[in-house]
Structures are given as structure tokens and as C-alpha cells.
C-alpha positions as CSV (number, residue, x, y, z in Angstrom):
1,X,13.9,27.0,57.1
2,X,16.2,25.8,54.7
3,X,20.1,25.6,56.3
4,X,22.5,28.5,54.9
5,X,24.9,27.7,51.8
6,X,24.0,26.4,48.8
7,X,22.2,27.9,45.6
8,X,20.2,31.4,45.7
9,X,18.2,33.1,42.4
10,X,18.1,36.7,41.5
11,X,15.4,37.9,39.5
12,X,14.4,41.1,38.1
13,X,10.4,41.2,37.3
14,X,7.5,43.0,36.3
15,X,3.8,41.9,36.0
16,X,4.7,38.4,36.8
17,X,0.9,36.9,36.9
18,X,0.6,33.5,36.2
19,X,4.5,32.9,36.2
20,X,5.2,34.2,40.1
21,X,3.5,31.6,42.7
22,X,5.0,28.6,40.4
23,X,8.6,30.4,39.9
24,X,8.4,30.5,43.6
25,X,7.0,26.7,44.7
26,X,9.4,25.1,42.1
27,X,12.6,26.5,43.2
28,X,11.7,26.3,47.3
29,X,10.9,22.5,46.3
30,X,14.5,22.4,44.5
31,X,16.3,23.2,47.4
32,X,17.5,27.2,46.7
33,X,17.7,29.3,49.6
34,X,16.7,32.1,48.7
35,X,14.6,33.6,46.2
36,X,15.9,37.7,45.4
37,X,12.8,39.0,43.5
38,X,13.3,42.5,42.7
39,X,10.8,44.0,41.2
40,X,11.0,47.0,38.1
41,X,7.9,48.6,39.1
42,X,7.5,49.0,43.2
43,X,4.1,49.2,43.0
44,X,3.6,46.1,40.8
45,X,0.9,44.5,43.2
46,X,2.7,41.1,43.0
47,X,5.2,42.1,45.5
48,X,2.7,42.3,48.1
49,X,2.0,38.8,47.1
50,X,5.6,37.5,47.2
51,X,6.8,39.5,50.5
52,X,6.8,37.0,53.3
53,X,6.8,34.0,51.6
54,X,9.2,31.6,53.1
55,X,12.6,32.3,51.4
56,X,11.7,35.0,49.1
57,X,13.4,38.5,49.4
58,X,10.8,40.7,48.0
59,X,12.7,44.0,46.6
60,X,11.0,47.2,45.3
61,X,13.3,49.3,42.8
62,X,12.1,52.4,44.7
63,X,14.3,55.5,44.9
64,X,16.1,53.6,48.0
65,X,17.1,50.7,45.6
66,X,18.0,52.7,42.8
67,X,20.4,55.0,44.6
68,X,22.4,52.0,46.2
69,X,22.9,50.9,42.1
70,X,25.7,53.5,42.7
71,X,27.4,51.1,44.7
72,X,27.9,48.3,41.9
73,X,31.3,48.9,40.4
74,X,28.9,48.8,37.0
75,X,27.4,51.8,37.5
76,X,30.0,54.1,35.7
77,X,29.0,52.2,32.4
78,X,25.3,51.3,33.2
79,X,24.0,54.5,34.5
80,X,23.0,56.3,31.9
81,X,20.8,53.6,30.3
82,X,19.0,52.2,33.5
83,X,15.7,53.9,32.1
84,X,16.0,52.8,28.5
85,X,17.4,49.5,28.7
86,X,15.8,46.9,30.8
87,X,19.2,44.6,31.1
88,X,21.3,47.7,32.4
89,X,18.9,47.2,35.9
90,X,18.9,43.4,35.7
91,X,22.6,44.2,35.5
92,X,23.2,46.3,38.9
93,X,19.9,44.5,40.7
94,X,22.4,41.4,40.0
95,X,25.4,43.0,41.4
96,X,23.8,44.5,44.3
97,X,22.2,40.8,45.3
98,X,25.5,39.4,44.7
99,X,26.7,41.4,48.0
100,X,23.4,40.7,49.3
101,X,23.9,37.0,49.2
102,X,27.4,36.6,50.2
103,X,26.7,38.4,53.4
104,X,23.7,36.2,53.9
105,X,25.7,32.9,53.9
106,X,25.0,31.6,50.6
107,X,27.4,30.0,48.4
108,X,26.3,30.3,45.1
109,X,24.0,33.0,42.9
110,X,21.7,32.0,39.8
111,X,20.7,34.7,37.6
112,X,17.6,33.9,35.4
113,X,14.2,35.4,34.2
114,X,10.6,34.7,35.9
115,X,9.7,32.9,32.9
116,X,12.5,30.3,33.3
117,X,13.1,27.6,35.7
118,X,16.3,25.6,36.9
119,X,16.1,22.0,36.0
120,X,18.5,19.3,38.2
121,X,18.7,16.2,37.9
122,X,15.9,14.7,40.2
123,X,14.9,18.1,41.0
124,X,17.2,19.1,43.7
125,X,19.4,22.1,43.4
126,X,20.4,22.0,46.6
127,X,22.5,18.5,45.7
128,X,23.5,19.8,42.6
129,X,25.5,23.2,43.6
130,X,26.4,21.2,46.6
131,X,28.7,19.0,44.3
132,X,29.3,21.9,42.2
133,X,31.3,23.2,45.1
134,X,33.9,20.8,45.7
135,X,35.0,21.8,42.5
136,X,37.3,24.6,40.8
137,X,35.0,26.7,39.3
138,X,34.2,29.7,40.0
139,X,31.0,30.6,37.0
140,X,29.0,27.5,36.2
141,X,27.2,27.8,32.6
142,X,24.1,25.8,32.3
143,X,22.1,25.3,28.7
144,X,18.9,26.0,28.1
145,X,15.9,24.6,26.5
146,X,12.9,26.6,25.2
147,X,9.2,25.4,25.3
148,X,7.2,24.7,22.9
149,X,3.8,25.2,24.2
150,X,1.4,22.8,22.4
151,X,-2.1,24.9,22.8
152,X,-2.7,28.0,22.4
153,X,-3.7,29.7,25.7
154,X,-2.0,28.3,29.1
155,X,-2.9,30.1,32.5
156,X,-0.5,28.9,34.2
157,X,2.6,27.9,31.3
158,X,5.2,26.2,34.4
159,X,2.7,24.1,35.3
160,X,1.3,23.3,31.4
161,X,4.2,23.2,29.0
162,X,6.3,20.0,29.0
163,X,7.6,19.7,25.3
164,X,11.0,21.8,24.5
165,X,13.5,22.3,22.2
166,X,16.9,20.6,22.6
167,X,19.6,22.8,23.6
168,X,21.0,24.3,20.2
169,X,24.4,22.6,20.5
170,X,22.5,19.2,20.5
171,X,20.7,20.1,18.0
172,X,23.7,20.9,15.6
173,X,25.4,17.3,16.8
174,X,21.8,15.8,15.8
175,X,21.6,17.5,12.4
176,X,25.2,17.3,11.3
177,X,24.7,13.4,11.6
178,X,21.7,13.4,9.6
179,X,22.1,15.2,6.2
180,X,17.8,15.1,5.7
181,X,17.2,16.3,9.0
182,X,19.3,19.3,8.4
183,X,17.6,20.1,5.4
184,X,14.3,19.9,6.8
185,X,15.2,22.2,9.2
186,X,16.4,24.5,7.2
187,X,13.3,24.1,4.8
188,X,10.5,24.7,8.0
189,X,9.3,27.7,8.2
190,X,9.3,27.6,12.0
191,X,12.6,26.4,12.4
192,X,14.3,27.5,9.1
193,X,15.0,31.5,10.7
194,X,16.8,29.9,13.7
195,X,16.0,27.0,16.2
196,X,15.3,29.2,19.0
197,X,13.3,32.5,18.9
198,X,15.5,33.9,21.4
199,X,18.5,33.1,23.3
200,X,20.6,30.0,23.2
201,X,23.5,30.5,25.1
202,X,22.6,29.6,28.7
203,X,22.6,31.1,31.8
204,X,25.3,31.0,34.5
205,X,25.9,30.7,37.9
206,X,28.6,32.7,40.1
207,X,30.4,31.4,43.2
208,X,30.0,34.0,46.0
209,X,33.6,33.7,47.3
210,X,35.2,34.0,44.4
211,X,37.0,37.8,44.7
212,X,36.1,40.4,41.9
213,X,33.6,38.9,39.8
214,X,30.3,41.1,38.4
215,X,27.7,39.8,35.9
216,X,29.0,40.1,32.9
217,X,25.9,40.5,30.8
218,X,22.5,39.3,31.6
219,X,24.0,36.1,31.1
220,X,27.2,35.1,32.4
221,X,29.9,36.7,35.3
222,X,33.3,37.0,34.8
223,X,36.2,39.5,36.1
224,X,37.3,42.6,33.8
225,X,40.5,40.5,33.0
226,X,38.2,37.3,31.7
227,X,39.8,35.2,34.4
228,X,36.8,33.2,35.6
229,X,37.9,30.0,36.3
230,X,34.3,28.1,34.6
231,X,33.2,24.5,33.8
232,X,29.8,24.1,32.0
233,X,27.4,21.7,33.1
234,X,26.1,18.8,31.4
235,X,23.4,17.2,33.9
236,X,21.1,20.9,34.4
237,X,19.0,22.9,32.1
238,X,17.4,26.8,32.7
239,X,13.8,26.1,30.8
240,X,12.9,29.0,28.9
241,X,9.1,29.5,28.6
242,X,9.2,32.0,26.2
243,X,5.4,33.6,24.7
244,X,3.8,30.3,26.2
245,X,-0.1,31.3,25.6
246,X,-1.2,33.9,23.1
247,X,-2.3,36.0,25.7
248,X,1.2,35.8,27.0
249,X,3.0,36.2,23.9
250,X,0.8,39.9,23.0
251,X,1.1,41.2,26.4
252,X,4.9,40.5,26.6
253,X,5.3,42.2,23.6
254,X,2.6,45.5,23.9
255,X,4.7,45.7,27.2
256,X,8.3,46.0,25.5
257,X,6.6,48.5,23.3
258,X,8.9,50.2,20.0
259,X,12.0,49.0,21.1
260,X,15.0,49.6,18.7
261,X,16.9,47.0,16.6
262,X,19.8,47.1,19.0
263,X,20.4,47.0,22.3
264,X,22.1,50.1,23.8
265,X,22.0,51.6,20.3
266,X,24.9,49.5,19.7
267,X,24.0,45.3,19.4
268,X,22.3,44.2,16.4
269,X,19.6,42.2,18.2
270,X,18.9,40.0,15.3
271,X,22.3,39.3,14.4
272,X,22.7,38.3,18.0
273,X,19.3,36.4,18.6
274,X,17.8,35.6,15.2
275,X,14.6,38.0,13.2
276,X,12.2,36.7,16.3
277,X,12.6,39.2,18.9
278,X,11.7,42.3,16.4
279,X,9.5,40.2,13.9
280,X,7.1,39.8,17.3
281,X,7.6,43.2,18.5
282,X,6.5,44.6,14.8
283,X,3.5,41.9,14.6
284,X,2.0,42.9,17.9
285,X,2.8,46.5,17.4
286,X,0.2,46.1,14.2
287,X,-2.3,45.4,16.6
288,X,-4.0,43.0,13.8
289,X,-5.4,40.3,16.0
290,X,-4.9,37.8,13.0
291,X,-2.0,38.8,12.3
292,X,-0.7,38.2,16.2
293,X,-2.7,34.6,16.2
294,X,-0.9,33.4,12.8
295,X,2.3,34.6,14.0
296,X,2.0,33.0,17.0
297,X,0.7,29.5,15.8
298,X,3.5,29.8,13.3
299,X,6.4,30.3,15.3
300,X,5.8,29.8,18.7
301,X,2.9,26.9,19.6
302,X,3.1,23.7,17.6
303,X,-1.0,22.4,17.9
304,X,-0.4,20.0,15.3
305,X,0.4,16.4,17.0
306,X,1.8,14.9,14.1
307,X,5.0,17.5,14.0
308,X,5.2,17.9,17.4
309,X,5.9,13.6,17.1
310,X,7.8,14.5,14.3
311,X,11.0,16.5,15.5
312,X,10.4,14.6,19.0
313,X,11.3,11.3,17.1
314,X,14.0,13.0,15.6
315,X,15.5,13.8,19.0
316,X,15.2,17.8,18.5
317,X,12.0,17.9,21.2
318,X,12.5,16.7,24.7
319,X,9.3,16.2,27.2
320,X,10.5,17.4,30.6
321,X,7.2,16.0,33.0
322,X,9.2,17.1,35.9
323,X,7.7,21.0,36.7
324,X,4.3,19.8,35.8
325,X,3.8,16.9,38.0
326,X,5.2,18.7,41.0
327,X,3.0,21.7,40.0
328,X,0.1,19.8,39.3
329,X,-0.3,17.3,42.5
330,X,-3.1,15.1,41.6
């Protein structure tokens, strides 16, 4: 059993498939302590897989769950949405495992999706927050990268995908040095509607001691007042594997359903994330299998060799072996 302290994840998940066993082997090989897995659906039959798995907290968002979300000092402005909006229970699940994990000894709380994984240096986490520790911060923000998934159908994406985008801050360092490069981004049609399909502005980690802080969106934590004391990282990624596999991509979506254009009725979501998000949600809503595929192949997989080399040379893709070699021992 891995010693107490150190780095815990909460995540908030429905229908995991492929995604759950190798969420759960990379980040018990990385050193975390604890995996918080609560799951939006209690009878999603992949809890019964995940409870008693060595360091994995399997939670059901029964009626039991759901009524302690009335002890997060979020509730008064999250309660009225928990059924519409997805991030208003990712919200109080992350509070609520926030007091979870300080009383079980743990130092430090990562907040991510099942489709992401943490990415230290030499793959150990543990080291990582360890050092984070000694220092003054209290919220750690880590980049992230999204994949780029090179065929189109991937059973198990963790263990498949190794090519991703460059964080977008990179990206506009790269560019602005290289007038033609800029220009052929904003020529592509992949890339010329925004370098990500979805988010680009990290994840973050809280330090359990620290008095008063709450997540403070789906991703970040901070006080009301804004006094966080933060440092953002430079050696750690959260990979995004976002729509890796067709498959993937038209079930996430048919999931989600007719969502609106804004979040909470009130957040433009494509002035906050970019046209991908709603473009997808409208394509697979179509149900036009053609139209899915060529949307997909468009903006999401990249089959073609010679531009996947392409932007690699240019320093916009990075190949990160790392998850699948330890997910695919030979």
C-alpha cells in the first residue's frame, strides 16, 4: 500500500469503457494514492469493476452522496443546476473529496477527467508533488496537451495514442517566431478554427492544508477573495484524449445529447472553447454517418503521415511514448 501523503485524483465519470482499467494502472504506477472515482450514474456497471481495486475509492452519486453535496459551501450557487449541468456535480463531487482527502492523510488533490492522464517527468507523481511541497504554493496549474489520434478506431486510446498537440502557449511562442508557420495555421482547415477542439487552459492541483480554498471551476481552486497563493508548472502535462476513435467521438457526443450554446444559460461555450464542442454536438445529432466520419477525419484524427510529420517537424506535435509503453508491456 502506497505510504500516506502525496498526490490523490478526483474524478467524476460515466460509462468509462475502454478509458477506466488504464486511468486506473497509469496513475497507481505514477505514484498517487488514491484514486476518488465517483461515478454520475450509481448503477454504471463499471463501479463494480473499480470497487476494490488497490487505491481506488469507488463512489456512487446515489441519494446518500447527493444529499451530503449540501455540505460544500458551493451548494447555495450550484444546487439548482446539478441535474442540467454536468460541471455543477464535478464541482461539489470535488469539494466533498477535497474533505475526503485531507482527513485521509493526503497532501495534495488533482482534479481531472477519465479521459486525461497526469504526465511527470519520468512518470512518477509521487516525486513530483513531493517537491511541489516544499514550496509556497498553495494551487499548482499544469498545461495540457490534446491527442491527436492517428487511426480511426482505438479500443483502448491511453494505451494507443502517442502524438499531441503542444500546449497552446507553445504553440503561440512557435508561431510568432515563424511568420509562414502562422499562416499556415491559420490557412488549415483543422487548425485554422482554433488549435485545440476543446480546452486549453490546464488543470490544477490544490494543496489540502491550505485553509478555505473550493474548486473554482472545473479547472482551477482558489478562495472567494482570489488569494491562492499559485506557481504553474513547467516539467508536467494533464493529456487530454479527447474523441480518440470514431466510435468514441459519436458516443461521447449522442451521450451529451442537445445541449445548449452556453453553459448555465450564461457562458458562450464557443467564445470560451472555440466552434468544436457544438459543431460535434450538431454533426452527431444529424445522425448522418458520413457526415460524423468526415467530421471526424477532419478535425480530430490526422491518418495522413505526411501532415502528421509535417506540424511534428514544425515543433506543434509532440510524441509522448510514455503511457503506451507502460500500458503495452511487451
Amino acid at each position: 500500500m502506497p505510504p500516506k501523503g502525496g498526490p490523490v485524483i478526483v474524478t467524476t465519470l460515466r460509462g468509462a469503457g475502454a478509458f477506466l482499467d488504464d486511468f486506473i494502472a497509469w496513475h497507481t504506477a505514477a505514484g498517487f494514492g488514491r484514486l476518488y472515482l465517483v461515478f454520475d450514474d450509481p448503477a454504471d456497471p463499471d463501479r463494480a469493476r473499480a470497487a476494490g481495486r488497490p487505491g481506488v475509492e469507488a463512489i456512487a452519486c446515489d441519494d446518500d452522496w447527493r444529499a451530503r453535496w449540501r455540505e460544500s459551501p458551493l451548494f447555495p450557487d450550484l444546487g439548482s443546476s446539478v441535474e442540467t449541468e454536468v460541471m455543477a456535480r464535478q464541482l461539489l463531487n470535488a469539494s466533498l473529496v477535497a474533505d475526503m482527502a485531507r482527513r485521509d492523510g493526503f497532501d495534495w488533490l488533482l482534479h481531472i477527467d477519465i479521459d486525461e492522464l497526469f504526465h511527470a517527468p519520468g512518470g512518477d507523481a509521487r516525486a513530483l508533488f513531493d517537491a511541489l511541497t516544499r514550496r509556497d504554493a498553495e494551487v499548482i496549474a499544469f498545461p495540457n496537451m490534446e491527442a491527436v489520434p492517428e487511426h480511426e478506431t482505438t479500443d483502448r486510446p491511453f494505451a494507443d495514442v502517442a502524438l499531441f498537440k503542444v500546449p497552446v502557449e507553445h504553440m503561440r511562442r512557435i508561431a510568432s517566431a515563424d511568420p509562414a508557420l502562422a499562416d499556415a495555421l491559420r490557412r488549415s482547415p483543422r487548425f485554422g478554427a482554433g488549435f485545440f477542439n476543446l480546452y486549453s487552459n490546464g488543470k490544477s492541483a490544490v494543496r489540502l492544508a491550505a485553509p478555505g480554498l473550493q474548486p473554482f471551476g472545473v479547472h482551477d481552486f482558489d478562495r472567494p477573495d482570489g488569494s491562492a497563493r499559485r506557481l504553474r508548472a513547467a516539467d508536467a502535462v494533464v493529456l487530454h484524449y479527447a474523441c480518440c476513435g470514431l466510435e468514441t467521438f459519436r458516443a461521447k457526443y449522442a451521450l451529451l445529447g442537445r445541449f445548449a450554446d452556453r453553459w448555465w444559460n450564461r457562458y458562450d461555450i464557443t467564445a470560451a472553447i472555440g466552434p468544436f464542442h457544438l459543431q460535434a454536438r450538431d454533426v452527431v445529432m444529424s445522425g448522418d454517418p458520413r457526415a460524423i466520419a468526415d467530421f471526424y477525419h477532419a478535425r480530430v484524427a490526422m491518418t495522413d503521415p505526411a501532415e502528421a510529420a509535417f506540424w511534428e517537424g514544425a515543433g506543434l506535435l509532440r510524441r509522448l511514448p510514455g503511457p503506451s509503453r507502460l500500458l503495452n508491456p511487451s
